[in-house]
C-alpha positions as CSV (number, residue, x, y, z in Angstrom):
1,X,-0.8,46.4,-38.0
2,X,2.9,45.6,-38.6
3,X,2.2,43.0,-40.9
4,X,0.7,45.7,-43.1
5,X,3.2,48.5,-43.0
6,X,6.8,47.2,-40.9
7,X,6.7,43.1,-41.8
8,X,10.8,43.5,-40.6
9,X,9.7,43.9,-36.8
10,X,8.0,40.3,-37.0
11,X,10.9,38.7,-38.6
12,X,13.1,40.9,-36.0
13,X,11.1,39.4,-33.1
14,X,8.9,36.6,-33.0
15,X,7.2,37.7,-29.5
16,X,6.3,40.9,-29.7
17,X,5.8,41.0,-25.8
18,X,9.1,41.2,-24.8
19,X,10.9,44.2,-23.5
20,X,13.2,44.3,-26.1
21,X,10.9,44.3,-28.5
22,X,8.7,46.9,-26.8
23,X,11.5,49.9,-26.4
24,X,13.3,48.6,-29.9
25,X,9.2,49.8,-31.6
26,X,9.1,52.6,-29.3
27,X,12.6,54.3,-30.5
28,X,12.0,52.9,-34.3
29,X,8.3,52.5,-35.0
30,X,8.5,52.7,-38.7
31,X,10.7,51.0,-41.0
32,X,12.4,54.4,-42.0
33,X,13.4,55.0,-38.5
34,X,14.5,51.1,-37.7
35,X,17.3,51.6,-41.0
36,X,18.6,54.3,-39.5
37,X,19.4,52.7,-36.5
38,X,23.2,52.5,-36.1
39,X,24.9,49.0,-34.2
40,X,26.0,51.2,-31.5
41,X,22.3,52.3,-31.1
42,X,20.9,48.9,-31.2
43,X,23.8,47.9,-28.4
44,X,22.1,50.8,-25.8
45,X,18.8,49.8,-26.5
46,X,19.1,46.1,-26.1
47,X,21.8,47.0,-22.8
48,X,18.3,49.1,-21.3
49,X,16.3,46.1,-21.7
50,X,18.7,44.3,-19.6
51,X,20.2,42.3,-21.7
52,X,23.9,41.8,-20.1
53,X,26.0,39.4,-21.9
54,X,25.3,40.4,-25.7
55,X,26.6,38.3,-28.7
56,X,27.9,40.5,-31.9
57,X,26.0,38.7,-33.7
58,X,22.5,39.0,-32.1
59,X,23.5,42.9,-32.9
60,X,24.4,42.3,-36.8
61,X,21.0,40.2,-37.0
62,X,18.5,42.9,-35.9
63,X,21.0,45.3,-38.2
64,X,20.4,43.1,-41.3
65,X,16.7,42.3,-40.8
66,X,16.1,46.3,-40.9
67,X,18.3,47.0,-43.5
68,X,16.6,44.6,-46.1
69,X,14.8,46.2,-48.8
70,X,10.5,45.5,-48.5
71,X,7.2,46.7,-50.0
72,X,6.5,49.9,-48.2
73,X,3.6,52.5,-47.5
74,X,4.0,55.8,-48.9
75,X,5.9,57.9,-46.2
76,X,2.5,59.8,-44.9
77,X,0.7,56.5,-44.2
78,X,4.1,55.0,-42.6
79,X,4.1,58.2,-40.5
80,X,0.4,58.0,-39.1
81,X,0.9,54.1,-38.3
82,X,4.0,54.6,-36.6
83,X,2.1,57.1,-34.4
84,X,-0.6,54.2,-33.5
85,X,2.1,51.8,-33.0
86,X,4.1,54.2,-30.5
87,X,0.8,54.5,-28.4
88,X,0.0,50.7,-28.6
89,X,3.7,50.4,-26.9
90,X,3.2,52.9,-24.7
91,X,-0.2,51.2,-23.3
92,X,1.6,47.7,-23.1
93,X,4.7,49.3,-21.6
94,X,2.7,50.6,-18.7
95,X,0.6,47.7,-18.6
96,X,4.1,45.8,-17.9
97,X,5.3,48.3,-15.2
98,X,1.5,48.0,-13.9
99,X,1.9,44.6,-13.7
100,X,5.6,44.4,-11.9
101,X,3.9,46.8,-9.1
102,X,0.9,44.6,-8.7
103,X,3.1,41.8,-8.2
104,X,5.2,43.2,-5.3
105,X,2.2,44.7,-3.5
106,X,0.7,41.1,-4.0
107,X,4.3,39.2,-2.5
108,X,4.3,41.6,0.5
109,X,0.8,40.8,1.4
110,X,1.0,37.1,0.2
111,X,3.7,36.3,2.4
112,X,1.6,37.4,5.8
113,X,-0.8,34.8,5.7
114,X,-0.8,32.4,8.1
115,X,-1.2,29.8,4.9
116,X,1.5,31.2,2.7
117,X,4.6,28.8,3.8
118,X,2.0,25.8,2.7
119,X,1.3,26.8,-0.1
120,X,5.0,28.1,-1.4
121,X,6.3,24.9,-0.2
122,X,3.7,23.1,-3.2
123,X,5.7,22.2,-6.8
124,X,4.9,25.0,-9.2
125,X,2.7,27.2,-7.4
126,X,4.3,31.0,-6.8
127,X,3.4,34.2,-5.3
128,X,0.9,34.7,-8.4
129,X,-0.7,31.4,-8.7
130,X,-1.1,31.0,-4.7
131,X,-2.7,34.3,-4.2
132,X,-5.3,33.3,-7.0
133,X,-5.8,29.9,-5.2
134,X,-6.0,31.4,-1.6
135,X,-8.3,33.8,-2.7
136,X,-10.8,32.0,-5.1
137,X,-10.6,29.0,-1.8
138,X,-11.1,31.7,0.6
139,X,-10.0,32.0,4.7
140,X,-12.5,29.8,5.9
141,X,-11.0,26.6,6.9
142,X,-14.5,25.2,7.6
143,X,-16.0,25.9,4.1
144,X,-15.3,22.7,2.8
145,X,-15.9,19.3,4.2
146,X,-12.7,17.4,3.2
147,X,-10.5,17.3,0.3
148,X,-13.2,15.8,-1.9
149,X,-15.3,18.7,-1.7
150,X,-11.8,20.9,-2.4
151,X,-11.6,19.3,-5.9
152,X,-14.9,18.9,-6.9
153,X,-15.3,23.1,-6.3
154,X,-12.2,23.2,-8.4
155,X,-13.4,21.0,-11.3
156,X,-10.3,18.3,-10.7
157,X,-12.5,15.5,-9.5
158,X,-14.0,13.5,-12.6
159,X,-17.3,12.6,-13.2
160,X,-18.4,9.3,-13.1
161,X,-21.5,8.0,-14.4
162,X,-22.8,4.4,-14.4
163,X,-25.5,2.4,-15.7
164,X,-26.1,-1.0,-15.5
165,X,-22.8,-2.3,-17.6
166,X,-21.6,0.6,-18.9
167,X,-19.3,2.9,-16.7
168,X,-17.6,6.8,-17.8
169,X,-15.7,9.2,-16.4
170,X,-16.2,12.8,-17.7
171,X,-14.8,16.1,-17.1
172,X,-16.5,17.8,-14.3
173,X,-17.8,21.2,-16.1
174,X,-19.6,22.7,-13.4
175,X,-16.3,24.0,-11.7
176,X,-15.0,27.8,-10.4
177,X,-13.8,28.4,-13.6
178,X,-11.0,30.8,-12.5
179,X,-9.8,28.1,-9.8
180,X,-10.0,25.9,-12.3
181,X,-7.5,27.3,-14.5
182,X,-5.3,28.5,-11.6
183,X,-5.1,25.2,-11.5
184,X,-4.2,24.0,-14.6
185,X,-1.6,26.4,-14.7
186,X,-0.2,25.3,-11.5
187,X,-0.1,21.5,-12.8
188,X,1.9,23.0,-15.9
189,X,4.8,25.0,-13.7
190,X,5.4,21.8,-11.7
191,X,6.2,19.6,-14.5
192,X,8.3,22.1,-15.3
193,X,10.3,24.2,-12.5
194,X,9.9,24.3,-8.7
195,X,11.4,28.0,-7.1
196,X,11.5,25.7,-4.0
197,X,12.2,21.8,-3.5
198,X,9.4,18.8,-2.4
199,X,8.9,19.5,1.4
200,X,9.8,15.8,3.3
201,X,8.3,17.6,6.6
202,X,7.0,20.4,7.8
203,X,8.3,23.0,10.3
204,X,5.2,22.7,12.7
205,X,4.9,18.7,12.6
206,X,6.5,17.0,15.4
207,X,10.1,15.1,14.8
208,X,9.4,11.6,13.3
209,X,10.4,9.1,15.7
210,X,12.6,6.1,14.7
211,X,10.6,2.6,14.1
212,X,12.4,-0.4,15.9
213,X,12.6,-3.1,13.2
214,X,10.0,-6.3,13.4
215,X,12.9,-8.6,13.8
216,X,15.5,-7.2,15.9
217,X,17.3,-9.6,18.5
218,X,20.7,-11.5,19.2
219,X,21.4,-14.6,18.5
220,X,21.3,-15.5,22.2
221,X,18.4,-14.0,22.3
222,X,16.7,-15.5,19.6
223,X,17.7,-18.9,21.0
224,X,16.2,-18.2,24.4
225,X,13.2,-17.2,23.1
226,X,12.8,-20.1,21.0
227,X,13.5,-22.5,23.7
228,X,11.1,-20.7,26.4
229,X,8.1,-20.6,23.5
230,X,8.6,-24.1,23.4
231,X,8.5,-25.0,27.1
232,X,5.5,-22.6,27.0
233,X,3.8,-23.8,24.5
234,X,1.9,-27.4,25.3
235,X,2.1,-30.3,23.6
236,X,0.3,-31.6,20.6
237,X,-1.7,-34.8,20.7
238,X,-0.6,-37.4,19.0
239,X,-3.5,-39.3,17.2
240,X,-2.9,-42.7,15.7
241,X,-4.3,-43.0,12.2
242,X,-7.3,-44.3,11.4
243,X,-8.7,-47.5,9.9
244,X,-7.8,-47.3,5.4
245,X,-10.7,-46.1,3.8
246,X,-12.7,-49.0,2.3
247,X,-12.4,-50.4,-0.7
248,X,-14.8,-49.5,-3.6
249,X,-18.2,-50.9,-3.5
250,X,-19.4,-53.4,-5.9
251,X,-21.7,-56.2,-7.6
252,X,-19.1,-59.3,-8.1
253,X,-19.9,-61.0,-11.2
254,X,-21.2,-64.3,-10.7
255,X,-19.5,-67.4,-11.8
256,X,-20.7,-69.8,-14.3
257,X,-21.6,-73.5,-14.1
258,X,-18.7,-76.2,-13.6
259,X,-17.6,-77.1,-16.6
260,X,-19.4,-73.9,-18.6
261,X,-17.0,-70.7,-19.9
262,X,-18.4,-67.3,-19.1
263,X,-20.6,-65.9,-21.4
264,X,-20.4,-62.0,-20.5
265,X,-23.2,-61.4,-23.8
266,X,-25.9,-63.8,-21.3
267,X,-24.8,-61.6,-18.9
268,X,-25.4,-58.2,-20.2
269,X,-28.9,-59.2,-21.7
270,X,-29.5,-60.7,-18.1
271,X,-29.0,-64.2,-18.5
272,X,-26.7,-66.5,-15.7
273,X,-28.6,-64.2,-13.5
274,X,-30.7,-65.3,-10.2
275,X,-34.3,-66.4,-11.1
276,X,-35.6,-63.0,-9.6
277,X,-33.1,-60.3,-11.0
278,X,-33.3,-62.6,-14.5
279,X,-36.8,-61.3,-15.1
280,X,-36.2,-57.9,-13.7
281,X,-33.4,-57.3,-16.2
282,X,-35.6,-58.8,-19.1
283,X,-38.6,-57.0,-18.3
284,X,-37.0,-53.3,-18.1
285,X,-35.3,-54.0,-21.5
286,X,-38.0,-54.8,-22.7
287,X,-40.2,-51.6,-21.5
288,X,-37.5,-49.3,-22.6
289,X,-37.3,-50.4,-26.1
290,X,-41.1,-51.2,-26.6
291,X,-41.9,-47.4,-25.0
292,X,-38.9,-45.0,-25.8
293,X,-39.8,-42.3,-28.7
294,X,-37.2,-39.9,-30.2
295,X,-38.5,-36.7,-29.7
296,X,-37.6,-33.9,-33.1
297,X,-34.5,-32.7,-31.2
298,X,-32.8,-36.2,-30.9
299,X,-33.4,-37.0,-27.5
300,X,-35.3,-40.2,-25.7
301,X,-38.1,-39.5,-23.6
302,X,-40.3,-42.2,-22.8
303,X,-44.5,-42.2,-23.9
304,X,-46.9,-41.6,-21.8
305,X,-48.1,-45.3,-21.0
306,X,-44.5,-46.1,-19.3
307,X,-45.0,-42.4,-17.4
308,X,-48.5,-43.6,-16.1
309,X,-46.9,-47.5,-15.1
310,X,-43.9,-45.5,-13.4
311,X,-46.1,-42.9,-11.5
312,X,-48.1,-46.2,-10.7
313,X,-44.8,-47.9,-9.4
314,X,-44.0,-45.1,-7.4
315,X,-47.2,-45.1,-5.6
316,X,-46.9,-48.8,-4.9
């Protein structure tokens, strides 16, 4: 409505909801009346909104930004908006002192539960916010099981579905959606003000009693107790070491005839061999490369006559 008729108010005040702003509309709800304000009539209103320490030139602004020629209504229309606008501001004034009174009746009666010092002593949450948690959690201590149970009813516990590989965490939407954004509200105040510091105890916990230090002793001490744990303690058997592991395992090579050099060839394809391992060796060569195939992948499997003479073998 003031965009259409008084655009000065919105350039005079960005947030309409202040109490400046509400008793500055109320005396001046057209832009006739706001020109004819005076400075000295501008001070008193802005004093009765409590504004104590005012700047002269927080004064000249307001003066200038409703002395500045605009577009206009003609004066009839002016008149029957300012009338509207002088009732809106009337409804969100007493909405405000509404409000204030609520407030103080809720503080008198927040502070006599048994639960109040708790919950005043937790980062960001007021006489406001902690009456709207304490009573959307309710008196009951036994309503909930444990703290799990707390946040699922309160939609801060995530979802968490899984399936086979895959694994996500959602945003629980099946909340107390008034809790819910009691407590969003709560988490915003506390990463911004406190009213009251991070409790390190509290008043009805028991004094924390001083831990002794692990490691704590004299240097006569220590030295006693070293030499009593080892007159205590009895002695370890000695063992004399063992025998050296033997010596790898294998086949020596054997020697050639006097007067004959070695021929390591011969003795790969099985000659200077004894009589009996001679015609092993000769015989498996030959098998291998008389009955190996190469299969369409590259690799040797042997045929079916050497897997019939090996199944044969095994079975004699």
């Amino acid at each position: 409505m003031l965009r259409a008729f008084f655009p000065a108010a919105l350039s005079a005040f960005p947030n309409l909801a202040t109490k400046t702003a509400l008793l500055i509309l109320a005396a001046a709800p057209t832009p006739r009346h706001a020109r004819a304000l005076s400075r000295d009539q501008i001070r008193d209103l802005l004093t009765s909104a409590g504004r104590i320490c005012l700047r002269d030139n927080e004064v000249e602004r307001l003066h200038q930004t409703f002395a500045v020629p605009q577009l206009h209504q003609p004066p009839a229309v002016e008149d029957a908006m300012g009338v509207a606008v002088r009732s809106i501001v009337a409804t969100l004034m007493g909405t405000a002192a509404a409000i204030v009174e609520l407030q103080a009746a809720l503080a008198a009666r927040f502070d006599n539960h048994p639960d109040a010092a708790i919950l005043r002593r937790l980062p960001g949450l007021g006489v406001v916010l902690g009456g709207r948690v304490l009573g959307e959690f309710g008196d009951d201590p036994d309503r909930f099981l444990d703290a799990a149970s707390r946040r699922r009813y309160a939609g801060t516990a995530p979802v968490t579905r899984a399936s086979g590989m895959s694994r996500v965490v959602l945003l629980r939407r099946a909340r107390n959606q008034r809790l819910a954004d009691a407590c969003r509200w709560w988490a915003f105040n506390s990463m911004q003000h406190s009213e009251v510091p991070w409790p390190t105890t509290v008043d009805d916990a028991p004094p924390a009693t001083p831990t002794k230090p692990r490691c704590v002793a004299s240097a006569a001490n220590s030295s006693g107790n070293s030499t009593t744990a080892s007159n205590t303690t009895s002695p370890i058997a000695r063992t004399s070491p063992g025998p050296p592991p033997p010596a790898t395992l294998h086949r020596p090579r054997p020697e050639p005839p006097a007067g004959q050099p070695p021929n390591h060839g011969a003795q790969r394809r099985g000659q200077g061999l004894p009589p009996g391992r001679r015609a092993a060796s000769r015989s498996a060569l030959d098998v291998a490369a008389k009955t190996r195939t190469i299969t369409g992948a590259g690799r040797w499997r042997p045929t079916d006559d050497v897997a019939a003479g090996d199944n044969q073998a095994g079975e004699r």
